[in-house]
Backbone as a printed PyTorch tensor [residue, N CA C, xyz], in Angstrom:
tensor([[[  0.8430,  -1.1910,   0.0000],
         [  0.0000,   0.0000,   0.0000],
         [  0.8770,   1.2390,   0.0000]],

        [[  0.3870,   2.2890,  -0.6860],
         [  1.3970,   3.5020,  -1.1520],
         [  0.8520,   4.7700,  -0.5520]],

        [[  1.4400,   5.1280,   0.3210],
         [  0.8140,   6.5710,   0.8500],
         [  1.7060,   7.3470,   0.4210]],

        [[  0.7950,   8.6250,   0.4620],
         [  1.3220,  10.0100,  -0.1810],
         [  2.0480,  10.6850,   0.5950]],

        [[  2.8860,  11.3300,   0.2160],
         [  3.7400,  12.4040,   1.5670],
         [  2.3790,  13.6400,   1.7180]],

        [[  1.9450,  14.0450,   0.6620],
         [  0.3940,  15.2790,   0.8630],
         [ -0.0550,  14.3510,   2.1170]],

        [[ -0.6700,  13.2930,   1.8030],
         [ -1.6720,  13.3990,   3.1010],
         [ -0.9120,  12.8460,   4.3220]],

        [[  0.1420,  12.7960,   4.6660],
         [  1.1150,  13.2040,   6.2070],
         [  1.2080,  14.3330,   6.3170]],

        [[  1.2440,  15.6210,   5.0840],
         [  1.5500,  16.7660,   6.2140],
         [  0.5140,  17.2720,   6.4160]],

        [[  1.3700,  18.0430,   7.5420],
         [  0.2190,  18.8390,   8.5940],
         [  0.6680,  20.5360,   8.2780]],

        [[ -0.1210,  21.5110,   8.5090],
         [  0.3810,  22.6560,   8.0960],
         [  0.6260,  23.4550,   9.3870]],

        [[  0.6440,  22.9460,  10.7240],
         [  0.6810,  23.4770,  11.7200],
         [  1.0810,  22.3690,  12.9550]],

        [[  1.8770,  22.6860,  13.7240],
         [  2.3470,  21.4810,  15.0870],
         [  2.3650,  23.0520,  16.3580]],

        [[  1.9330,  22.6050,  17.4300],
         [  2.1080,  23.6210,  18.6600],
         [  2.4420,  22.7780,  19.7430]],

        [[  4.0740,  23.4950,  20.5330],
         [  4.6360,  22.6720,  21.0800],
         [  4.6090,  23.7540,  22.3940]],

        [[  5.1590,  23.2450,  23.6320],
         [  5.5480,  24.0800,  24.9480],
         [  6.8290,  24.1280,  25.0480]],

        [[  7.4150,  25.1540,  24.9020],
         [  9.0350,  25.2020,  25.0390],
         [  9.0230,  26.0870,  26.7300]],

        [[ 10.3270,  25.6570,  27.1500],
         [ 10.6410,  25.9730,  27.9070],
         [ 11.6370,  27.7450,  27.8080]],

        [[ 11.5300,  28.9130,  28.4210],
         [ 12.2260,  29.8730,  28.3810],
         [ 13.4370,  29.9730,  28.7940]],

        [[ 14.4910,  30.1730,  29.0110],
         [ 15.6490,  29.8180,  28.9270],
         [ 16.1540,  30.6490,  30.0460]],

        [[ 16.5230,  30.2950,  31.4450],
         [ 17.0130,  31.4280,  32.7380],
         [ 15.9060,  32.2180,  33.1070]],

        [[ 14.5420,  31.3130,  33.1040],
         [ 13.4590,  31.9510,  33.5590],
         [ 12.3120,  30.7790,  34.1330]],

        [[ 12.8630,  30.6420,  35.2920],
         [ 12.3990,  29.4870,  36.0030],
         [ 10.5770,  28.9460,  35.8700]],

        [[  9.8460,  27.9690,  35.0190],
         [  8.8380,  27.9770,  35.2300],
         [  7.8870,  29.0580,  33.8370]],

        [[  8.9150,  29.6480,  33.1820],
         [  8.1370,  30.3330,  32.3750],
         [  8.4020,  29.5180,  30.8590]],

        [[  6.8220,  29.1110,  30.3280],
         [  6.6310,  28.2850,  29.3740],
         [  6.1810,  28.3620,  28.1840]],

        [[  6.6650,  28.6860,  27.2970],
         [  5.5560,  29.3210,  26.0400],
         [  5.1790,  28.1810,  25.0740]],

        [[  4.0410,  28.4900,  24.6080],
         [  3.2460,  27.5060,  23.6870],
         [  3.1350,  28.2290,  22.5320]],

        [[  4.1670,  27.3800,  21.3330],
         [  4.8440,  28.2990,  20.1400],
         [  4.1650,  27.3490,  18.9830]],

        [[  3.7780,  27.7180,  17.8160],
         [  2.7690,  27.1400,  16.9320],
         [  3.7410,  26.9020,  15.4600]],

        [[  4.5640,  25.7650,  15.0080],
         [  5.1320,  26.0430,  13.8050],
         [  4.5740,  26.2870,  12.2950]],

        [[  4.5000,  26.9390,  11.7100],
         [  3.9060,  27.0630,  10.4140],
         [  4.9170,  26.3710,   9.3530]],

        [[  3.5690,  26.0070,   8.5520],
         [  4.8710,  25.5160,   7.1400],
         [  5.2780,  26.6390,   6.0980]],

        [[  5.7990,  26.5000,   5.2760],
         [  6.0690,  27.2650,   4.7800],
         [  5.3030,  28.0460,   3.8030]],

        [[  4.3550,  27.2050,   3.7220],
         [  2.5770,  27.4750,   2.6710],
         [  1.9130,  28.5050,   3.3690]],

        [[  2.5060,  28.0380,   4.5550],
         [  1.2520,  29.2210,   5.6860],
         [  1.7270,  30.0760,   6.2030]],

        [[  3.3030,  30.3770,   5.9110],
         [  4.2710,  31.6150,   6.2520],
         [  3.7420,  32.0270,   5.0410]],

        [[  3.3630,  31.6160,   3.7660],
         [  3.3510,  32.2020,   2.1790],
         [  2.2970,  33.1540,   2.3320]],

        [[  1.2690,  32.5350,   2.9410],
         [ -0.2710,  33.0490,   3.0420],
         [ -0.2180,  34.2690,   3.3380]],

        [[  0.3280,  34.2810,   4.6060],
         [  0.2480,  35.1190,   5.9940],
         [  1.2750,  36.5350,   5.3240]],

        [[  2.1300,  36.2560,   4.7060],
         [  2.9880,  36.9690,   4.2610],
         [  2.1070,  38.0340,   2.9540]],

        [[  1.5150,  36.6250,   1.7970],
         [  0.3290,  37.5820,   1.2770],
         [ -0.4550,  38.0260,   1.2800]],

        [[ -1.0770,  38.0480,   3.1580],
         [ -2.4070,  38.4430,   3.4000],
         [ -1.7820,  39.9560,   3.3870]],

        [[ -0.3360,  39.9060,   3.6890],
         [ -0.2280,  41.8790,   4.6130],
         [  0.6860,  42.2160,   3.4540]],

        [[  0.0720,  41.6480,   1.8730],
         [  1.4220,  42.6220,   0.8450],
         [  0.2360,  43.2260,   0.5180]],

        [[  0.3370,  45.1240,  -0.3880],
         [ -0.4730,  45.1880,  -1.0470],
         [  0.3090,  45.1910,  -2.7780]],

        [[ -0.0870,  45.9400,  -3.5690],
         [  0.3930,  46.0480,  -4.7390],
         [ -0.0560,  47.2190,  -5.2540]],

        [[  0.8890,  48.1920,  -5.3340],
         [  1.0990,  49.6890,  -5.8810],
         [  1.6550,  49.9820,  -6.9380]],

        [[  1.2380,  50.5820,  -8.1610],
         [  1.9210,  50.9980,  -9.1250],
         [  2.7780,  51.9390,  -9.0180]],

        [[  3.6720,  51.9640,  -9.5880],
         [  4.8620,  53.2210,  -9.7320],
         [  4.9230,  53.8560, -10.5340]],

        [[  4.3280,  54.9520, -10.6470],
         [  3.7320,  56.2830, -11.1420],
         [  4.9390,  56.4490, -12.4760]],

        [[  6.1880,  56.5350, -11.8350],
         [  7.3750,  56.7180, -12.7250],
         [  7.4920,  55.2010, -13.7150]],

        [[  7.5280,  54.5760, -13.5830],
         [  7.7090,  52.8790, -14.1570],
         [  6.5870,  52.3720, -15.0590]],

        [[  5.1820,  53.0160, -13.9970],
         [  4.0160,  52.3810, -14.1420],
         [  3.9950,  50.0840, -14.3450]],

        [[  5.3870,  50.3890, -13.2770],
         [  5.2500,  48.8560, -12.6230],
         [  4.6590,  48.4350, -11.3000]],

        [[  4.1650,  47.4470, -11.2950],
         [  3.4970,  47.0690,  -9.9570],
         [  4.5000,  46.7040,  -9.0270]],

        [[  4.3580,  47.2350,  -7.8170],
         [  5.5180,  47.3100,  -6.7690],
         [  4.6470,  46.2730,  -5.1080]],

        [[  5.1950,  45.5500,  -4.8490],
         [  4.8690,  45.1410,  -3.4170],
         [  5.1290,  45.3200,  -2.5290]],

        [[  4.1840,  46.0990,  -1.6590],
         [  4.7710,  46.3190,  -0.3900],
         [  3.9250,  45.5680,   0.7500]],

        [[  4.8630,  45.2010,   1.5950],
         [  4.5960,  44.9310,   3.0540],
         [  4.1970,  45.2830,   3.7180]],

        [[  2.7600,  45.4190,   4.8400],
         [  2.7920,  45.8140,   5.8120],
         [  3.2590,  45.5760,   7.0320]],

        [[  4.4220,  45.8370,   7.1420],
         [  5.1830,  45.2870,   8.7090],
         [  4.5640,  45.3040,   9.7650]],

        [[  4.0590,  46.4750,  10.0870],
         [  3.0600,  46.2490,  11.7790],
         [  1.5620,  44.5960,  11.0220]],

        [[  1.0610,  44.8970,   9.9410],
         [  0.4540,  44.0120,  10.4380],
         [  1.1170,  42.3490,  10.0890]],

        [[  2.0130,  42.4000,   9.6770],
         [  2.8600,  41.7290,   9.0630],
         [  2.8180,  40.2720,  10.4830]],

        [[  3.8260,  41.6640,  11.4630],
         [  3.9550,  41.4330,  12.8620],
         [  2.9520,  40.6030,  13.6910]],

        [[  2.0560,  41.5100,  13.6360],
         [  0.4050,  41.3150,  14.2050],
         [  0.1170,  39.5630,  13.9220]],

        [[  0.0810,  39.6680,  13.0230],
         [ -0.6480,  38.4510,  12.2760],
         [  0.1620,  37.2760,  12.5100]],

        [[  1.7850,  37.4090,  12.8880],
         [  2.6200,  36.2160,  12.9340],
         [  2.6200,  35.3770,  14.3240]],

        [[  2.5150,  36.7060,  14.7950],
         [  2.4910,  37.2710,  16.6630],
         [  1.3600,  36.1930,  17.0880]],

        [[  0.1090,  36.5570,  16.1600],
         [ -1.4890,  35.5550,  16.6370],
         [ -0.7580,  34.2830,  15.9650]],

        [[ -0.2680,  34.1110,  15.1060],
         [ -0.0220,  32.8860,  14.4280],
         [  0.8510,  31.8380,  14.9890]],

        [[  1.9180,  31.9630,  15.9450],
         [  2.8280,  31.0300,  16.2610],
         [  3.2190,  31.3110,  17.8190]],

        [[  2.5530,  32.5870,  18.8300],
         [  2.5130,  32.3060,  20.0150],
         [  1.2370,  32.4030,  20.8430]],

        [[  1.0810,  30.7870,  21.0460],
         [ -0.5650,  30.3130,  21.4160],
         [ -0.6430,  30.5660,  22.5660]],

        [[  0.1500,  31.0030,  23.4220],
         [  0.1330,  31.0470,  24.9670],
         [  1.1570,  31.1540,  25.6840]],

        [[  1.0040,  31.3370,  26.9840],
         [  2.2500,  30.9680,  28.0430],
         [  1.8370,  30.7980,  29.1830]],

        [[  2.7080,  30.3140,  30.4400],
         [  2.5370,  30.2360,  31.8780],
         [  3.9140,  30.7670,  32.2950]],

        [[  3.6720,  31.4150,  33.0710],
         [  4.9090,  31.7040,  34.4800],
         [  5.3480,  32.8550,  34.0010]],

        [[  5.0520,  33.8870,  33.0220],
         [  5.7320,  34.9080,  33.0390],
         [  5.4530,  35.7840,  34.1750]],

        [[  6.6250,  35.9110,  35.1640],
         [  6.0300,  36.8260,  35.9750],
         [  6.5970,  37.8990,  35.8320]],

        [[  6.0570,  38.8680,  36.2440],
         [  6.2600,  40.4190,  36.2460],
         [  7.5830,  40.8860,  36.5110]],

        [[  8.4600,  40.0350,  37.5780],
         [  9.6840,  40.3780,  37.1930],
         [ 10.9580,  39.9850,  36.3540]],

        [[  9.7280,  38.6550,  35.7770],
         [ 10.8040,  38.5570,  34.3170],
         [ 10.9730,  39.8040,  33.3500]],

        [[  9.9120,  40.4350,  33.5200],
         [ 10.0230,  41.1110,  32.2760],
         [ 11.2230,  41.9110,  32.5190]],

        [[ 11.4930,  42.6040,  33.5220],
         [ 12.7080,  43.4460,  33.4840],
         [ 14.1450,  42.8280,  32.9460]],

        [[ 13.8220,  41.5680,  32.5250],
         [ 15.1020,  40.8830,  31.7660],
         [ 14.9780,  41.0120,  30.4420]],

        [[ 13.3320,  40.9670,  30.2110],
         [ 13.2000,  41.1350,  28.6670],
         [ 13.1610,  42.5850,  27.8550]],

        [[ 12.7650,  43.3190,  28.6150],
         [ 12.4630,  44.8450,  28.4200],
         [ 12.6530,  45.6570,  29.3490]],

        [[ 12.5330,  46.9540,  29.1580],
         [ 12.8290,  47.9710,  29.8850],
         [ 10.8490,  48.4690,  30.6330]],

        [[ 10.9220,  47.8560,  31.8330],
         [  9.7100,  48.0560,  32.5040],
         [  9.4460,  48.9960,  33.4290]],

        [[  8.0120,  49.4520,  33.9200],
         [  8.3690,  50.0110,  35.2630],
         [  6.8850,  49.6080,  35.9330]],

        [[  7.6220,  48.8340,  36.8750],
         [  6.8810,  47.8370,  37.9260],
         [  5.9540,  48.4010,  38.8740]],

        [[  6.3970,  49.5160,  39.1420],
         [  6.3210,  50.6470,  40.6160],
         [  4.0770,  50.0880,  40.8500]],

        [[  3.5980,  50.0860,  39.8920],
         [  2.2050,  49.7690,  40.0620],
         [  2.2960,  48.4130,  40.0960]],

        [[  3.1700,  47.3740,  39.7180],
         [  2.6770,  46.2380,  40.2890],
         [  2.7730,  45.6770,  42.1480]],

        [[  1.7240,  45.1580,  42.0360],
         [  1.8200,  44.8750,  44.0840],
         [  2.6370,  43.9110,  44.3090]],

        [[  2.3600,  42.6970,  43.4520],
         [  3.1500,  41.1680,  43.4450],
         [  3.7330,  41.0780,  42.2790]],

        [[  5.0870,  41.3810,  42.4460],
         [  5.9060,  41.1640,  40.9300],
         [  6.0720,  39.8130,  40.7410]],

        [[  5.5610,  38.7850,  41.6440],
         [  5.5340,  37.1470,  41.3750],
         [  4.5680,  36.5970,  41.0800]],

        [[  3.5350,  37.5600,  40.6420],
         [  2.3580,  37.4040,  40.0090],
         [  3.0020,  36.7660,  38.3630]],

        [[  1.9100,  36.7120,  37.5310],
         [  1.8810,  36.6370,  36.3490],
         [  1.0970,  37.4440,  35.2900]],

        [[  2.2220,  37.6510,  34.1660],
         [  1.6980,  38.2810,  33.0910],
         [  0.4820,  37.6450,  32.5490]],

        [[ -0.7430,  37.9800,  32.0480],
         [ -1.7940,  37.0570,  31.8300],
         [ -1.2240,  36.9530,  30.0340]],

        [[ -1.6280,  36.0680,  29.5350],
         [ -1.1050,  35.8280,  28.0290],
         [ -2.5650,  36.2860,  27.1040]],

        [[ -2.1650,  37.1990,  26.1220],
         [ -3.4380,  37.4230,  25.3290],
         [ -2.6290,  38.1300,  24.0470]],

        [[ -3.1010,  38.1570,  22.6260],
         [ -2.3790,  38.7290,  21.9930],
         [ -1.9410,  39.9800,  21.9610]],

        [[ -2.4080,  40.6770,  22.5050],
         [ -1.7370,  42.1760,  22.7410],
         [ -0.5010,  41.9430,  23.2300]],

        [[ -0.3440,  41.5270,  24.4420],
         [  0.7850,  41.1300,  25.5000],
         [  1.2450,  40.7440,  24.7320]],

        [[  1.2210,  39.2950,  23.8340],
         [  2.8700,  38.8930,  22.9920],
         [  2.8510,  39.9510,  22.1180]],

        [[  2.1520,  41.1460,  21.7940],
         [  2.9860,  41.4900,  20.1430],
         [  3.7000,  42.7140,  21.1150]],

        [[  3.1280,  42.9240,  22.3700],
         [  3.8810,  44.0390,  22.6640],
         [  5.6130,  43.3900,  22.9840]],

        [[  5.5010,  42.6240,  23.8650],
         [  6.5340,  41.8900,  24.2330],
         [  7.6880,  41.3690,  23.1950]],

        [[  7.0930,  41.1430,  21.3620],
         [  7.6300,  41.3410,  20.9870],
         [  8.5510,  41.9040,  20.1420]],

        [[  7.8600,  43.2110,  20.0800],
         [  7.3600,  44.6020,  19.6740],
         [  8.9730,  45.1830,  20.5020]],

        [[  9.1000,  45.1870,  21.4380],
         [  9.9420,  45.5440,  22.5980],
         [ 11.1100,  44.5320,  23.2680]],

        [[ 11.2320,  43.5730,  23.0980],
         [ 11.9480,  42.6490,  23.6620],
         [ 12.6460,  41.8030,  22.4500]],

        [[ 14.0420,  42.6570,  21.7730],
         [ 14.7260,  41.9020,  20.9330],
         [ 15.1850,  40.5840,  21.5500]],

        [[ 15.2790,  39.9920,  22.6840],
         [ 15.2330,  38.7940,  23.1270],
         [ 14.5880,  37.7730,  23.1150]],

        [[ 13.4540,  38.2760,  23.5040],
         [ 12.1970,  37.5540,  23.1380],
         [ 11.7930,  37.0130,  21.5190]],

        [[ 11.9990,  38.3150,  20.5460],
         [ 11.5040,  38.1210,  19.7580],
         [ 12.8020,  37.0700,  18.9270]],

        [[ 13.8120,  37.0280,  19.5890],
         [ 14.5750,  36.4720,  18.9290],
         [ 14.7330,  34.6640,  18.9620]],

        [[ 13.8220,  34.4030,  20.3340],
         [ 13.9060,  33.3110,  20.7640],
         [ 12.9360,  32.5030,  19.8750]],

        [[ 12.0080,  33.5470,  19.9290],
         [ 10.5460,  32.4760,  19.4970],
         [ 10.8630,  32.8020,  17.9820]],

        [[ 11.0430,  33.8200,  16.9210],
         [ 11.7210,  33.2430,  15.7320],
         [ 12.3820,  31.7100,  15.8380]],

        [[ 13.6040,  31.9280,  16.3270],
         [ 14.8090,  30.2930,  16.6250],
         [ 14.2110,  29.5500,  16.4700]],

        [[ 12.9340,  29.4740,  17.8950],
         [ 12.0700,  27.9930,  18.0760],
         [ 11.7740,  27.7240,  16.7160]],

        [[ 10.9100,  28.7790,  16.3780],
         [  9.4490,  28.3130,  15.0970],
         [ 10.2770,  28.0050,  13.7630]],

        [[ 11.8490,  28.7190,  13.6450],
         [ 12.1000,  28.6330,  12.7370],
         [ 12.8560,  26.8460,  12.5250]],

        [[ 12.8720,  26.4880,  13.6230],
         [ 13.9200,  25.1250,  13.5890],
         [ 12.7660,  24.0650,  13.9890]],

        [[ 12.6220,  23.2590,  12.4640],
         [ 11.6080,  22.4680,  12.5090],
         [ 12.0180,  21.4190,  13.7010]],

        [[ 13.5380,  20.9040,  13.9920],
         [ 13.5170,  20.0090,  14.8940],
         [ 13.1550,  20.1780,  16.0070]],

        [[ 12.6600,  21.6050,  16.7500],
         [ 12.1610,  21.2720,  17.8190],
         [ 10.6060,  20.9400,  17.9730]],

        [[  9.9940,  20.4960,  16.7070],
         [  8.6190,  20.8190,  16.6860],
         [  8.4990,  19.1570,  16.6690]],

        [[  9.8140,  18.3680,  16.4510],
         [  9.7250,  16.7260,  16.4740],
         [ 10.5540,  16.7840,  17.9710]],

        [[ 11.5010,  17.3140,  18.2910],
         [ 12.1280,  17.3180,  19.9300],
         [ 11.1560,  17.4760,  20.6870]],

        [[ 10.1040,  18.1920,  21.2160],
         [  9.1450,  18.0750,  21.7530],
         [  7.9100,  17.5590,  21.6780]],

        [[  7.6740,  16.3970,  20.9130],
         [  6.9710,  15.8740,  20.3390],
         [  5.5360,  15.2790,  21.3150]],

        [[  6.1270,  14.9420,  22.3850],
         [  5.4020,  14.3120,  23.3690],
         [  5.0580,  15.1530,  24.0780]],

        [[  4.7140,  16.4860,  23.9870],
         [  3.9470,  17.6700,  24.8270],
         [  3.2770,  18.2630,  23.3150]],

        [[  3.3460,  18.1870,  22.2510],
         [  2.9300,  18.7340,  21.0440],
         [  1.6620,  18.2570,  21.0010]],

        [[  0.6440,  19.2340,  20.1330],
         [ -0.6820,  18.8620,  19.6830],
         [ -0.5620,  18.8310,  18.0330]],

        [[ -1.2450,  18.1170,  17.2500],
         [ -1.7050,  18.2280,  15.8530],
         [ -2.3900,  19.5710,  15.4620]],

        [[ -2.4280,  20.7360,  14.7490],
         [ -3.6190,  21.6280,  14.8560],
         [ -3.6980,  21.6060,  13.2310]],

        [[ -5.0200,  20.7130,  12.7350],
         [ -4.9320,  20.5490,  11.3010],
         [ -6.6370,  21.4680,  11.3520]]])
């Protein structure tokens, strides 16, 4: 019997990685294939003519570019607490009561976080971009077809 490589893939795996010198803080990172980086990429181009050329030119929208990747590949987290962030960004706490509280996870919070936190944003690129951790963590991973 002959199966197809089409119907094994999946266009999406979401795994829990661990944060790195941040005890307990866990993010739930979503890998895309490369069909669905394509998408996502052509949902935020538009296409402008060039007045001088009168060629069609593509441009990017980066903020929503951002936006859209931000909802797309970080599904969640646990344990960020409030005084992690002062590792990730430049914060000011002075209104929080319990800095051992936790950041609540919602998409605003990751795009700001990674909006602001070249660390951050550099990590969860790494993850999503290196398919082996999406088979290294395999046994905490979900299917999301």
């Amino acid at each position: 019997m002959s199966i197809s490589l089409q119907s094994l893939l999946t266009p999406s795996k979401t795994v829990e990685v661990d944060y790195p010198g941040m005890d307990g803080f866990v993010i739930k990172l979503n890998f895309l294939s490369r069909e669905e980086l394509l998408k996502l990429r052509k949902s935020c181009t538009t296409t402008k003519f060039n007045r001088g050329s009168r060629q069609p030119v593509e441009e990017l929208n980066d903020d929503l570019f951002l936006k859209n990747y931000v909802a797309s590949v970080v599904k969640g987290w646990k344990g960020l607490k409030y005084s992690y962030l002062n590792e990730l960004t430049l914060v000011d706490l002075t209104s929080v009561k319990d800095t051992e509280a936790e950041l609540e996870f919602n998409d605003d919070n990751a795009l700001v976080l990674m909006k602001n936190s070249p660390e951050f944003d550099q990590f969860v690129t790494e993850v999503v971009g290196d398919l082996s951790n999406f088979s290294k963590y395999s046994s905490k991973a979900s299917n999301n077809k």
